[in-house]
BALOBA-1460 file (C-alpha; in Angstrom, 3 decimals):
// residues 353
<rec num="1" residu="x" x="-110.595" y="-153.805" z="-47.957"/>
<rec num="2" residu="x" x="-110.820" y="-154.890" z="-44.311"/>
<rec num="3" residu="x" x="-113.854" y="-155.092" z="-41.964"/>
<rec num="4" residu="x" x="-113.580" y="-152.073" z="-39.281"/>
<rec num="5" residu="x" x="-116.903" y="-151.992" z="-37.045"/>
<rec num="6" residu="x" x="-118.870" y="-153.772" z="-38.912"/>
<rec num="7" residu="x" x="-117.826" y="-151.953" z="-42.261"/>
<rec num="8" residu="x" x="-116.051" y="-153.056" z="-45.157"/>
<rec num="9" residu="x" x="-113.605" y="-149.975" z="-45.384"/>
<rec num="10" residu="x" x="-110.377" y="-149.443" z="-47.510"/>
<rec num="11" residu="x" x="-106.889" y="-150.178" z="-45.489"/>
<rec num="12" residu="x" x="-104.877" y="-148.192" z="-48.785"/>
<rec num="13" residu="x" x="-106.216" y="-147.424" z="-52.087"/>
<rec num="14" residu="x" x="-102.430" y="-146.519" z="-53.503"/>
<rec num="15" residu="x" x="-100.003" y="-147.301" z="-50.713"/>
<rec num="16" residu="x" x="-100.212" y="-146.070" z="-46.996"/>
<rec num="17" residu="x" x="-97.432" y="-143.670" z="-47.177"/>
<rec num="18" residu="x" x="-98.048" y="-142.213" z="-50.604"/>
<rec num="19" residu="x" x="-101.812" y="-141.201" z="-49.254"/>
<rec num="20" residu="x" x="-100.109" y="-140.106" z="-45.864"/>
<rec num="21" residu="x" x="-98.005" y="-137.900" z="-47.420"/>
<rec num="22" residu="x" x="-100.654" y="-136.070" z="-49.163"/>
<rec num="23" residu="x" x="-102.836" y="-135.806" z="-46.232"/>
<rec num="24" residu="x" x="-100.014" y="-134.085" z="-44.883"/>
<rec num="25" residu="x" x="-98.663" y="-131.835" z="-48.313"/>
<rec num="26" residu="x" x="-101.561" y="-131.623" z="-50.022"/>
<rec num="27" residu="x" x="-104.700" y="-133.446" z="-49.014"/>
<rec num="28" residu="x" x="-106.036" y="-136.629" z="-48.447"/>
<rec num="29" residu="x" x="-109.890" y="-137.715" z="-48.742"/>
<rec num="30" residu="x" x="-111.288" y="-140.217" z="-46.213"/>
<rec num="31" residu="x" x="-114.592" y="-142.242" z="-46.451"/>
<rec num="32" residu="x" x="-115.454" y="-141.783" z="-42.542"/>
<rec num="33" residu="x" x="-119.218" y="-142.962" z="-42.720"/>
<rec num="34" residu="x" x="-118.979" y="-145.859" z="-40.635"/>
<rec num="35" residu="x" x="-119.036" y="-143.010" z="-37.953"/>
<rec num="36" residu="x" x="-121.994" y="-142.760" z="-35.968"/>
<rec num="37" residu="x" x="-124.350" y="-139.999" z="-36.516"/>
<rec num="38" residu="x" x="-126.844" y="-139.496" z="-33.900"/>
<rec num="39" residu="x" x="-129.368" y="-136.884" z="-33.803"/>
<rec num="40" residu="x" x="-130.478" y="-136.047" z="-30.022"/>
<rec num="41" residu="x" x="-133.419" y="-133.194" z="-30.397"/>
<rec num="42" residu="x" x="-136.072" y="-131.516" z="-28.272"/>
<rec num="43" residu="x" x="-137.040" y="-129.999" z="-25.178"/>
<rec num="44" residu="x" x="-134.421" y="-131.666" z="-22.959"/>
<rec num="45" residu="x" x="-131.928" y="-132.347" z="-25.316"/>
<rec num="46" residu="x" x="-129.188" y="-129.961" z="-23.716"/>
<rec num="47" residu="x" x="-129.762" y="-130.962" z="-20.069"/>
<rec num="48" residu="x" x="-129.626" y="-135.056" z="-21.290"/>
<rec num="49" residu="x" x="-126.159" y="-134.073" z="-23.098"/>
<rec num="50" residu="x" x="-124.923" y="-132.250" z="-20.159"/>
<rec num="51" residu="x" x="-125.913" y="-135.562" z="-17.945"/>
<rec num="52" residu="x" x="-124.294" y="-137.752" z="-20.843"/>
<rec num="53" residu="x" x="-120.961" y="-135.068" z="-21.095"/>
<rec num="54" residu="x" x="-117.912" y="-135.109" z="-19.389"/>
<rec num="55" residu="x" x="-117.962" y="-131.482" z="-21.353"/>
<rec num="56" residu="x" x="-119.731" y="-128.451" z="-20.662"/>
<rec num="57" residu="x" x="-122.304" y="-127.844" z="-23.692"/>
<rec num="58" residu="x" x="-123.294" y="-124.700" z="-22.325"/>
<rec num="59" residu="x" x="-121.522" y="-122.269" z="-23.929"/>
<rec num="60" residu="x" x="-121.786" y="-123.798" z="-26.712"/>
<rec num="61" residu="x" x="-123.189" y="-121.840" z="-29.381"/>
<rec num="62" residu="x" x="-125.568" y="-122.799" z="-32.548"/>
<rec num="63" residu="x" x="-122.696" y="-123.469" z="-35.357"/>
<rec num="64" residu="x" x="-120.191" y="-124.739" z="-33.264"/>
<rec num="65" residu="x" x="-118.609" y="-128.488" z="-32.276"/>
<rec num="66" residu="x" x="-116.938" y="-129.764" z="-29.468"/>
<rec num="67" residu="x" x="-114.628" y="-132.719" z="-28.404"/>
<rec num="68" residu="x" x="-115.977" y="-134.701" z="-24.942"/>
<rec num="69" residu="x" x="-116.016" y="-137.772" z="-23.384"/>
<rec num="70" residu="x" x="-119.112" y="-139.885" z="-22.249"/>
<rec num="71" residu="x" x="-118.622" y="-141.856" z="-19.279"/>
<rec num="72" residu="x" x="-119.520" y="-144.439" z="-16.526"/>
<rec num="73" residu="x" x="-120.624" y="-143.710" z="-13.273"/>
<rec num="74" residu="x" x="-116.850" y="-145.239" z="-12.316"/>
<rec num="75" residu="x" x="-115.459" y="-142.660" z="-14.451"/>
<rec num="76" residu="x" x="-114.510" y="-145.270" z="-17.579"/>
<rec num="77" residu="x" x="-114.918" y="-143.994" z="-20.948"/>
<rec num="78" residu="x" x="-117.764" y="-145.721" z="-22.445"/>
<rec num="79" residu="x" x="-116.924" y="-143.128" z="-25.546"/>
<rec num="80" residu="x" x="-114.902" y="-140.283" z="-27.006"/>
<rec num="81" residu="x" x="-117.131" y="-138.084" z="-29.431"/>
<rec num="82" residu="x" x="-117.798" y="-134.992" z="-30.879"/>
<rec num="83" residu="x" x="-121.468" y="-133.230" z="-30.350"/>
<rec num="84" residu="x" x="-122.315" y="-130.234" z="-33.173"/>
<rec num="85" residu="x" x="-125.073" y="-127.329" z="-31.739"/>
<rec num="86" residu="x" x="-127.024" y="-127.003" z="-35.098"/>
<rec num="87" residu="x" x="-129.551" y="-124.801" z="-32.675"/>
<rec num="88" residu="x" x="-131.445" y="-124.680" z="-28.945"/>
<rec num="89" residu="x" x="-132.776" y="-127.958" z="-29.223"/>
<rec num="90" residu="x" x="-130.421" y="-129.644" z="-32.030"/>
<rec num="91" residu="x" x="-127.915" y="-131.770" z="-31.906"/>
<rec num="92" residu="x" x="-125.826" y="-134.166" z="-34.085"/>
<rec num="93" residu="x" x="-123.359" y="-136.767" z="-32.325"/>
<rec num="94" residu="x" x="-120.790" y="-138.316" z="-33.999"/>
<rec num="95" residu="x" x="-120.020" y="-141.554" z="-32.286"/>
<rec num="96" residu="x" x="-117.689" y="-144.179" z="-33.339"/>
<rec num="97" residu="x" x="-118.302" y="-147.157" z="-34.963"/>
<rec num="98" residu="x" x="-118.236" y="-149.968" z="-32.643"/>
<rec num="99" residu="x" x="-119.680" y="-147.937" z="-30.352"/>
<rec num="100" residu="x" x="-122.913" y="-146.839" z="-32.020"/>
<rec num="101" residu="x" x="-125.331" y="-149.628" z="-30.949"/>
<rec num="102" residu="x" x="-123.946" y="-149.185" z="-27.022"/>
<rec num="103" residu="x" x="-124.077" y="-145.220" z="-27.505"/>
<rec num="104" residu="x" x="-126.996" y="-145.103" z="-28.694"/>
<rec num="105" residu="x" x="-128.906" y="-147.286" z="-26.315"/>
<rec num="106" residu="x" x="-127.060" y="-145.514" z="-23.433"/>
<rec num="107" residu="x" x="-128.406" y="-142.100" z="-24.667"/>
<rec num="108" residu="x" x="-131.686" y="-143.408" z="-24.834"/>
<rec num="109" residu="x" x="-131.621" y="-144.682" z="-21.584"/>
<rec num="110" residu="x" x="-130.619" y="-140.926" z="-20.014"/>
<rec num="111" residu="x" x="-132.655" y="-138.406" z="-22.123"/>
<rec num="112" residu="x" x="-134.370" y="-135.972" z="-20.225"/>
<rec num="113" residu="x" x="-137.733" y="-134.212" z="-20.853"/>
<rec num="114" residu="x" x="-139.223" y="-134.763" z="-24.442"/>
<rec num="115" residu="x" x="-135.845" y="-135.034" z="-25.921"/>
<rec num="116" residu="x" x="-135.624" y="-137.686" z="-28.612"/>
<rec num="117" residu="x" x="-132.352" y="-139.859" z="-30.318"/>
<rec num="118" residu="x" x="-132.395" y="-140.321" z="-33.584"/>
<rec num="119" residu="x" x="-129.993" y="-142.851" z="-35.531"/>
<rec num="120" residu="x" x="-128.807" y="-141.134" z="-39.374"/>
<rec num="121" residu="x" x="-125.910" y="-143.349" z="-39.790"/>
<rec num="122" residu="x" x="-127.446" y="-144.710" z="-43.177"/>
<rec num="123" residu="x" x="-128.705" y="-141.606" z="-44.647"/>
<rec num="124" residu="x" x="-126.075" y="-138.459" z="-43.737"/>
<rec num="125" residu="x" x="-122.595" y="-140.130" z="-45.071"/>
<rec num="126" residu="x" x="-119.739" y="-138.552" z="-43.665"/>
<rec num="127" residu="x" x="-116.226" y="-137.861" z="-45.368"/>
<rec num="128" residu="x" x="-113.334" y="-136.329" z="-44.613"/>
<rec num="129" residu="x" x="-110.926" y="-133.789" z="-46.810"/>
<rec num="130" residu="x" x="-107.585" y="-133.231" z="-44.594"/>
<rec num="131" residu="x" x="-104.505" y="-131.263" z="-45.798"/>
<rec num="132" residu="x" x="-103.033" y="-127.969" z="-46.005"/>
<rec num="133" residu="x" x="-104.487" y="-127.136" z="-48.754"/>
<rec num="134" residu="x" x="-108.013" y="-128.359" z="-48.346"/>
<rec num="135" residu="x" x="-109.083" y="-125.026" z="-48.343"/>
<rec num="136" residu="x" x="-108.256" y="-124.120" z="-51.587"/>
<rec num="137" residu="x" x="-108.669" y="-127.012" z="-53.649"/>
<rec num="138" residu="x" x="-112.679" y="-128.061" z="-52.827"/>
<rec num="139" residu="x" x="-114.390" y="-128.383" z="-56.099"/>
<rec num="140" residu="x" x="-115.941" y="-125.590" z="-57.925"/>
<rec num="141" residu="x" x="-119.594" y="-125.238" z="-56.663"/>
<rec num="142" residu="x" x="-118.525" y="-125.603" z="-53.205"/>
<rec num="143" residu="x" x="-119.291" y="-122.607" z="-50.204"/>
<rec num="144" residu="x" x="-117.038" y="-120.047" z="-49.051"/>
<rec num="145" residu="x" x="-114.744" y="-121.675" z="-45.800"/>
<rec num="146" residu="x" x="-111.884" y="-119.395" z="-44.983"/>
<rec num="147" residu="x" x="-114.348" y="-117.530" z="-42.145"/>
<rec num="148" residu="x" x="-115.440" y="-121.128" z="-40.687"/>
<rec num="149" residu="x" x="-114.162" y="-121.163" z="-37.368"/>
<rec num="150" residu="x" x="-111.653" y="-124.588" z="-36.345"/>
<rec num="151" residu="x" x="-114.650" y="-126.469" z="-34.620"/>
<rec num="152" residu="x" x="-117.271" y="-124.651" z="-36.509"/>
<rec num="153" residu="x" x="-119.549" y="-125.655" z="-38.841"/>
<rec num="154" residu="x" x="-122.684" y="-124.472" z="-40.946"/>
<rec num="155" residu="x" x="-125.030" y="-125.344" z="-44.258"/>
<rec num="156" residu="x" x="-123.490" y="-124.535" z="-47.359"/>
<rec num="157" residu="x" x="-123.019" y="-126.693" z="-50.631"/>
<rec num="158" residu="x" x="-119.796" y="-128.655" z="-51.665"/>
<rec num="159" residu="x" x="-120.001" y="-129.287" z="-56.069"/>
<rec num="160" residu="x" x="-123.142" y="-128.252" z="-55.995"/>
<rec num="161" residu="x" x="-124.612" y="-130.539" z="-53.415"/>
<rec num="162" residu="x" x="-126.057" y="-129.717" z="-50.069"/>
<rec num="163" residu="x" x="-123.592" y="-130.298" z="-47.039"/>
<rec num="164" residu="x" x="-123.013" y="-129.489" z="-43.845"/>
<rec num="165" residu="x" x="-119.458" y="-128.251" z="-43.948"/>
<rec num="166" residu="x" x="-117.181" y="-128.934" z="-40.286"/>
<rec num="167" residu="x" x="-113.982" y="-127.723" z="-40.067"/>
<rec num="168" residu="x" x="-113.073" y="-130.566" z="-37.942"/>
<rec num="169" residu="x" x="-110.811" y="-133.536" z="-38.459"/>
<rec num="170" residu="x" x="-108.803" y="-136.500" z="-36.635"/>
<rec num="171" residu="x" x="-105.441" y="-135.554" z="-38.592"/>
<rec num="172" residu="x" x="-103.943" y="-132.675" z="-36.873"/>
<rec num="173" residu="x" x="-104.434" y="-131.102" z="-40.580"/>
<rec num="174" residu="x" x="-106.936" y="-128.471" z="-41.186"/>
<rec num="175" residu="x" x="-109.652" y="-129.240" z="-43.223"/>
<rec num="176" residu="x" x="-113.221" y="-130.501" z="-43.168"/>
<rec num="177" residu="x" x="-115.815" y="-133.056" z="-41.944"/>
<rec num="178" residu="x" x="-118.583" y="-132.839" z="-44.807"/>
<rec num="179" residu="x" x="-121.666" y="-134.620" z="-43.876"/>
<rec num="180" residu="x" x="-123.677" y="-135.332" z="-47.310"/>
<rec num="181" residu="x" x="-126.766" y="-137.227" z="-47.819"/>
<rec num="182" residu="x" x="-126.022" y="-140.524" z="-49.117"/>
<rec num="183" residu="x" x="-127.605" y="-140.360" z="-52.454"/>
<rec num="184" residu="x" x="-125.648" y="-137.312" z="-53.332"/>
<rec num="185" residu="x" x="-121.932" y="-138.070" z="-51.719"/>
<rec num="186" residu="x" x="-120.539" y="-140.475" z="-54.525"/>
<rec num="187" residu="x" x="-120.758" y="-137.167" z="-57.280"/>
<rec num="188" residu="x" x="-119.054" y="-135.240" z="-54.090"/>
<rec num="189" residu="x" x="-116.324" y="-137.745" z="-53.928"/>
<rec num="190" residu="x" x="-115.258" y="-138.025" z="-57.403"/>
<rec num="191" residu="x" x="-115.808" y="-134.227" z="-57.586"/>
<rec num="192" residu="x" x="-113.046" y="-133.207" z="-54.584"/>
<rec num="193" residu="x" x="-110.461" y="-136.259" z="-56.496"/>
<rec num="194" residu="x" x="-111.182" y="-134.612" z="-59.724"/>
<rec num="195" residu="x" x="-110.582" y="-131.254" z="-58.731"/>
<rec num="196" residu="x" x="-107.855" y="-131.934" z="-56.399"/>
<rec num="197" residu="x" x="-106.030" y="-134.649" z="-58.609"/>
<rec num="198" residu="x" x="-103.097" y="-132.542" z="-60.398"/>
<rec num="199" residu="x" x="-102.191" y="-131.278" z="-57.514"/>
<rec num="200" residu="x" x="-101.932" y="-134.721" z="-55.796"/>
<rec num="201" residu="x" x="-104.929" y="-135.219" z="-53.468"/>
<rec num="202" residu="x" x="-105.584" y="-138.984" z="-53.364"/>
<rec num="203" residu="x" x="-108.185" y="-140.926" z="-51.462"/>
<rec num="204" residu="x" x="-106.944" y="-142.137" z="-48.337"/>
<rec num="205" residu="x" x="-107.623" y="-145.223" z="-46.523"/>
<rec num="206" residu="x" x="-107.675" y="-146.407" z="-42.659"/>
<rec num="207" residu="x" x="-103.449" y="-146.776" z="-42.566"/>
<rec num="208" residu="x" x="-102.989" y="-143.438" z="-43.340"/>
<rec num="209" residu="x" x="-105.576" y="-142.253" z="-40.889"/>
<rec num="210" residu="x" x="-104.135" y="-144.147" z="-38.262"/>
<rec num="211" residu="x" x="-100.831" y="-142.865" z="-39.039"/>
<rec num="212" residu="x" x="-101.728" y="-139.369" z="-38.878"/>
<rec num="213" residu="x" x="-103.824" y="-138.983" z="-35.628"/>
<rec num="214" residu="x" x="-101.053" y="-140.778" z="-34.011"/>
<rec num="215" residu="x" x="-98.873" y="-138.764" z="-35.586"/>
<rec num="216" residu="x" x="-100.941" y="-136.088" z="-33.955"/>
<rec num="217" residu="x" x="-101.636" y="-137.783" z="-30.621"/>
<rec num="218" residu="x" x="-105.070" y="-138.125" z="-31.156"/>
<rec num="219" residu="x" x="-106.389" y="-141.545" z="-29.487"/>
<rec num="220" residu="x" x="-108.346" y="-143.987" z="-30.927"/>
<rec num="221" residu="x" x="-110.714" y="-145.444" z="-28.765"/>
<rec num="222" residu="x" x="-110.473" y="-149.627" z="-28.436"/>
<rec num="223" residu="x" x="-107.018" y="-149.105" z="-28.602"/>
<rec num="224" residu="x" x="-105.392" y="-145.893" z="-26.237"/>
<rec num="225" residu="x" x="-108.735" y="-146.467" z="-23.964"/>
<rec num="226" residu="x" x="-111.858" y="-147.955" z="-23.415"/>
<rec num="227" residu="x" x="-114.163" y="-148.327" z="-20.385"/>
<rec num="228" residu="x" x="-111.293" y="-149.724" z="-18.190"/>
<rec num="229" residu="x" x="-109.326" y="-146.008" z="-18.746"/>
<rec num="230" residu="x" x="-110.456" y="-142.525" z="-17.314"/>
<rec num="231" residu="x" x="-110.117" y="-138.917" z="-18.731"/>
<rec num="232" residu="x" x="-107.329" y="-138.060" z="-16.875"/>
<rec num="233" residu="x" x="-105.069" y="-141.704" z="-17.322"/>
<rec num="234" residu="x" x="-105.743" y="-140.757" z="-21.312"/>
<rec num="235" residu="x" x="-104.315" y="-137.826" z="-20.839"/>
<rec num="236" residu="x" x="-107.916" y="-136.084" z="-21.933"/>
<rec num="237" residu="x" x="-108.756" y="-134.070" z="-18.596"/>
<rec num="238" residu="x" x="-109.511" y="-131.184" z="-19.965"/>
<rec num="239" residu="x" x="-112.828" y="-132.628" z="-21.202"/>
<rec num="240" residu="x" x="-114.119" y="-133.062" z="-17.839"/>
<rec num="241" residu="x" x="-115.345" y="-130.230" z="-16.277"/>
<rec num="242" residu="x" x="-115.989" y="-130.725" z="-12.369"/>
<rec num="243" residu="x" x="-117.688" y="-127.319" z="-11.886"/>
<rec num="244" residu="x" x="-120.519" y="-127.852" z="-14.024"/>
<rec num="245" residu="x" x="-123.973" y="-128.950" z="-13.503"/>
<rec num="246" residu="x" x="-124.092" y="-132.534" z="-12.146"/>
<rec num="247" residu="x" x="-123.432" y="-135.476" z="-14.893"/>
<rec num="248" residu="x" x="-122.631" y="-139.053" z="-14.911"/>
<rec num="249" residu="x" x="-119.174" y="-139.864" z="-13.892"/>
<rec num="250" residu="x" x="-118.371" y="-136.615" z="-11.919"/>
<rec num="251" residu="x" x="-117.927" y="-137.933" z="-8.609"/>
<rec num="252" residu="x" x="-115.658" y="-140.472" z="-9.580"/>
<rec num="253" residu="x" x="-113.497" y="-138.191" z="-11.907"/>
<rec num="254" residu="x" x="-112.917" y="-135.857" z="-9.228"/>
<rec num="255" residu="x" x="-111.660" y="-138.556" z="-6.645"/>
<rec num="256" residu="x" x="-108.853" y="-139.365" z="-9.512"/>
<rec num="257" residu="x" x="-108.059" y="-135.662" z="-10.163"/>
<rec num="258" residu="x" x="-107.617" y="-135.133" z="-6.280"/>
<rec num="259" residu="x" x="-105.531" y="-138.463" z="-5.600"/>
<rec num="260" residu="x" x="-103.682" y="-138.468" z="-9.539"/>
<rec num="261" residu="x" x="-104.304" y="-141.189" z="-11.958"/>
<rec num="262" residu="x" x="-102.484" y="-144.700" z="-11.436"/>
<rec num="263" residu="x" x="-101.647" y="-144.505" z="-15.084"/>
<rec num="264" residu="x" x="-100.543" y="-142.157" z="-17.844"/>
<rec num="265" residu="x" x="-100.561" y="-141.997" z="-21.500"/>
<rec num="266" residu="x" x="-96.824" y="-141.445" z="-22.930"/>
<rec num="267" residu="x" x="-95.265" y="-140.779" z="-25.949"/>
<rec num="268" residu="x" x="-92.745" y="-142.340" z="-27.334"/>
<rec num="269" residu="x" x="-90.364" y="-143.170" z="-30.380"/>
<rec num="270" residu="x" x="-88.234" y="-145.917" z="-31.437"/>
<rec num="271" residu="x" x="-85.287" y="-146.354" z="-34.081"/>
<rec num="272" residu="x" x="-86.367" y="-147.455" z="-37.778"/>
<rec num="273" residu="x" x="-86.954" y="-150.766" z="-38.057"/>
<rec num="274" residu="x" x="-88.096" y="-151.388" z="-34.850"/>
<rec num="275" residu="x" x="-92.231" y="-150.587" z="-35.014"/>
<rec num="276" residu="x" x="-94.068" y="-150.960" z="-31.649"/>
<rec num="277" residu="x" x="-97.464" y="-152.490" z="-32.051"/>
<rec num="278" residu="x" x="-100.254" y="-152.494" z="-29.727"/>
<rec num="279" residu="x" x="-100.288" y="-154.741" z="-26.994"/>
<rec num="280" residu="x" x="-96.389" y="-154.910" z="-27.043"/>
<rec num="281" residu="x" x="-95.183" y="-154.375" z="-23.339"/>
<rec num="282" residu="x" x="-92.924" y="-151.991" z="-21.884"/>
<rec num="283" residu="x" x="-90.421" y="-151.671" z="-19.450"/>
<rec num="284" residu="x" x="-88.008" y="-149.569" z="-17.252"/>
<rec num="285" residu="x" x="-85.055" y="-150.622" z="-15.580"/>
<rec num="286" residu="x" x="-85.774" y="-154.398" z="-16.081"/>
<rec num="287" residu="x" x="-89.085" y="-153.893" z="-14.592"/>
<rec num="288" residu="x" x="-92.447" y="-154.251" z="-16.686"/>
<rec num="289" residu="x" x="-94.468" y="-150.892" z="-16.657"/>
<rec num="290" residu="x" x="-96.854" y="-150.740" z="-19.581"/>
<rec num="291" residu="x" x="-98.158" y="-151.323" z="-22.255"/>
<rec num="292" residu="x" x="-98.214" y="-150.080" z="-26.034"/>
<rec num="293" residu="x" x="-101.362" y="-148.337" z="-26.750"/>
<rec num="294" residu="x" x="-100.908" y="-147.591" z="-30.572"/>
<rec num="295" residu="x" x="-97.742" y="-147.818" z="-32.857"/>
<rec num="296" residu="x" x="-96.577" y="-147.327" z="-36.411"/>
<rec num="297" residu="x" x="-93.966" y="-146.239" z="-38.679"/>
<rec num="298" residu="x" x="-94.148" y="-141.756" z="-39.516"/>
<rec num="299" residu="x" x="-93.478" y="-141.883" z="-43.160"/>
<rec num="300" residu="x" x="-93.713" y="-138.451" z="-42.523"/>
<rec num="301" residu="x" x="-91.288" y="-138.116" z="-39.442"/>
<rec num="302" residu="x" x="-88.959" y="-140.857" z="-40.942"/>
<rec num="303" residu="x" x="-89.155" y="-143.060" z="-37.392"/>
<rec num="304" residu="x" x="-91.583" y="-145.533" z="-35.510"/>
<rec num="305" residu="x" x="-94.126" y="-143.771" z="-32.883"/>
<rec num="306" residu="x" x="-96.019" y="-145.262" z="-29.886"/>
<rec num="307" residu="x" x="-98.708" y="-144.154" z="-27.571"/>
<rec num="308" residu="x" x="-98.605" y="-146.577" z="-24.173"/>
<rec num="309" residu="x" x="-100.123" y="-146.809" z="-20.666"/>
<rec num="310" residu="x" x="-97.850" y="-146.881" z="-18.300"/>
<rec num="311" residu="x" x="-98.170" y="-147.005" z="-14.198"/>
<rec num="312" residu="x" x="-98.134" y="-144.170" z="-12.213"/>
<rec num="313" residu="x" x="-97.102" y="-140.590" z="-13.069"/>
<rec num="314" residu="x" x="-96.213" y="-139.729" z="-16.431"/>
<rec num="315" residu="x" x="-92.236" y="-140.476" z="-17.255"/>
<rec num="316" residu="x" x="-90.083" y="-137.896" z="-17.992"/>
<rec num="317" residu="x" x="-89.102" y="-136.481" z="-21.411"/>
<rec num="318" residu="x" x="-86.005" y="-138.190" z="-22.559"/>
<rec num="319" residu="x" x="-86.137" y="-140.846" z="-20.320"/>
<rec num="320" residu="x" x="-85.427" y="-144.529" z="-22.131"/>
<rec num="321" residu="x" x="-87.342" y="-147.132" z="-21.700"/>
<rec num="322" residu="x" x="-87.858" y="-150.508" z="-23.805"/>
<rec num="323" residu="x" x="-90.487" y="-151.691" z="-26.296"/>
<rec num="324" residu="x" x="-90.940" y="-155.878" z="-26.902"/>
<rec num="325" residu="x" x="-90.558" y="-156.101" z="-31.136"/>
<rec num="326" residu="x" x="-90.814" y="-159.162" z="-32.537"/>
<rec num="327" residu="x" x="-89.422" y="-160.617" z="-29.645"/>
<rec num="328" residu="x" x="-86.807" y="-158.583" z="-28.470"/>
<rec num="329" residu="x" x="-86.182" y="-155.827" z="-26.743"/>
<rec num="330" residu="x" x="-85.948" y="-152.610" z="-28.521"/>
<rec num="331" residu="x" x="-85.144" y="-149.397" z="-26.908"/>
<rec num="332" residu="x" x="-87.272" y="-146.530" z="-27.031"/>
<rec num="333" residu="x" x="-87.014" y="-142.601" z="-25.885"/>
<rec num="334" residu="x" x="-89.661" y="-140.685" z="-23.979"/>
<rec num="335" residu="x" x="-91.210" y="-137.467" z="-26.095"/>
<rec num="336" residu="x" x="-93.166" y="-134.814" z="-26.037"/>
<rec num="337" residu="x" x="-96.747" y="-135.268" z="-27.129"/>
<rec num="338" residu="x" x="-98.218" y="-134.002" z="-30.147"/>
<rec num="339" residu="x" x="-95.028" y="-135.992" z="-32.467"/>
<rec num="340" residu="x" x="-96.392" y="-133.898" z="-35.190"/>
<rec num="341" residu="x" x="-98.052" y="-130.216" z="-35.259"/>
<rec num="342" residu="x" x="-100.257" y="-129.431" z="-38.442"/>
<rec num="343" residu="x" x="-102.060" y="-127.041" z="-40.195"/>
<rec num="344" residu="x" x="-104.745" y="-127.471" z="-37.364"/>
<rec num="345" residu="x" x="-102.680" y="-125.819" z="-35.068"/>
<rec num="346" residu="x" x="-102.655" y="-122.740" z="-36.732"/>
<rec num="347" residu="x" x="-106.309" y="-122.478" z="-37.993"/>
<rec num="348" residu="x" x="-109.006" y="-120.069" z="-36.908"/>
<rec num="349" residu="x" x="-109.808" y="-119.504" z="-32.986"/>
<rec num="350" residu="x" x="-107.799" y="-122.890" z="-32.507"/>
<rec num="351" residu="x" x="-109.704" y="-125.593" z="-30.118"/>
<rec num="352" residu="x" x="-107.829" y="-128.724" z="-27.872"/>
<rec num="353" residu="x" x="-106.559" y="-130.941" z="-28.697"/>
């Protein structure tokens, strides 16, 4: 166990790379409550998430979730979240976990009109089922999913209890987000394991979700950026939508997309043996250049993987640089981001990233 935001969360309940490999064979099952889950309702409450969005809500219809950054008026990421339409007026915000306190008062601070923030991190707990075959292994008693959209959501019942069933995840699997009053989620836990066990889904801790959204390029925020790092140097510029309504950031955002970041978010992969790790620095003909973001071993790919910020324009696929390991200097080749395509790739009306 290991203290993550102010949580006391699991780093492996087997081993890191038995649970990674079933996230990505099988399924995995994730305790992800120490998300926050913000509820921003009311007259208002579209027009103070547009303000608050890099995103455009707009089209955004009742039943359906999408991906956005929130940012600074210089354009730094204050957060990366996902906001769910339940209806009109409705919405739920999933934050993460060091961030909720700054979120929320942040929100608060730019709701329009009567809209109103409300904090349910205590009382909606929120896990995660990932895999391949998450569909088809949820517990009897659970709703019909196959017609869920990838980024949709709606009511239904998982064993028998009342959920709110997202077909959203931070894998690059398909599979669902269940959000499950507290008081009812520990029977919906062992229910999924029980149900799931002889084919091999196991409970899955913070190593193997690290492993698999880098795996699947997805950043984590505090580590690939924070409020020093824009949209577009995080390689997340499709979130920011210039030609909508007016919102906080915009102004700045669009003087980077017209003169091009100063930095860019690579990929890269090393030999065995030699695992980047954040912080490690990076360089290019002798010359320092960046800096890892995020690195681990792939149990799955069978190689070491690294997400770094490095200056100016993005280097070129195949290009070698070096990585600092352990005190030496280990070389490392330039690749093609996602390292790993899932089952999310291929599920229903598919959504970035």
């Amino acid at each position: 166990m290991v203290d993550f935001g102010g949580w006391e969360l699991p780093q492996q309940y087997t081993s890191i790379r038995n649970e990674h490999l079933a996230v990505r064979k099988v399924a995995g099952l994730f305790d992800i409550s120490h998300m926050g889950r913000l509820v921003v309702e009311g007259p208002g409450a579209e027009a103070s998430l547009q303000w608050l969005m890099t995103n455009d809500l707009a089209p955004l219809a009742p039943g359906h979730a999408m991906y956005t950054l929130m940012c600074k008026e210089d354009g730094g990421a204050i957060d990366d979240l996902v906001v769910y339409r339940e209806s009109k007026d409705r919405f739920l915000v999933v934050v993460n976990a060091a961030n909720r306190a700054k979120d929320t008062a942040w929100m608060q601070e730019h709701l329009a009109g009567s809209a109103t923030i409300e904090d349910h991190t205590k009382d909606m707990s929120l896990i995660a089922f990932q895999g391949p075959r998450a569909h088809e292994l949820l517990p009897k008693g659970s709703s019909k999913t196959d017609d869920i959209p990838y980024f949709g959501f709606r009511a239904g019942k998982v064993a028998g209890e009342s959920a709110l069933i997202s077909r959203t995840g931070y894998t690059g699997e398909d599979g669902f987000e269940l959000f499950v009053d507290s008081g009812g989620v520990g029977e919906v836990w062992d229910a999924i394991l029980a149900a799931g066990k002889a084919q091999g889904v196991l409970p899955a801790g913070l190593g193997a979700r690290d492993a698999t959204r880098l795996e699947a390029a997805l950043r984590l925020y505090g580590n690939d950026m924070d409020e020093t790092v824009n949209p577009y140097e995080a390689g997340l510029g499709w979130t920011v939508k210039l030609g909508k309504p007016d919102f906080i950031g915009r102004d700045a955002l669009a003087k980077v997309k017209a003169e091009g970041a100063r930095r860019s978010l690579v990929g890269m992969r090393t030999e065995p043996g030699s695992i980047p790790r954040h912080g490690a620095a990076v360089s290019h003909d002798g010359h320092h250049v960046g800096t890892v973001t995020s690195g681990t071993h792939s149990f799955f790919l069978g190689h070491p993987i690294a997400l770094a910020m490095v200056e100016g324009p993005s280097f070129r696929v195949g290009e070698r640089v070096t990585i600092e390991v352990r005190g030496r200097e280990a070389p490392a080749d330039v690749v093609k981001l996602p390292f790993y395509r899932g089952s999310a790739r291929s599920a229903v009306a598919p959504a970035k990233p």
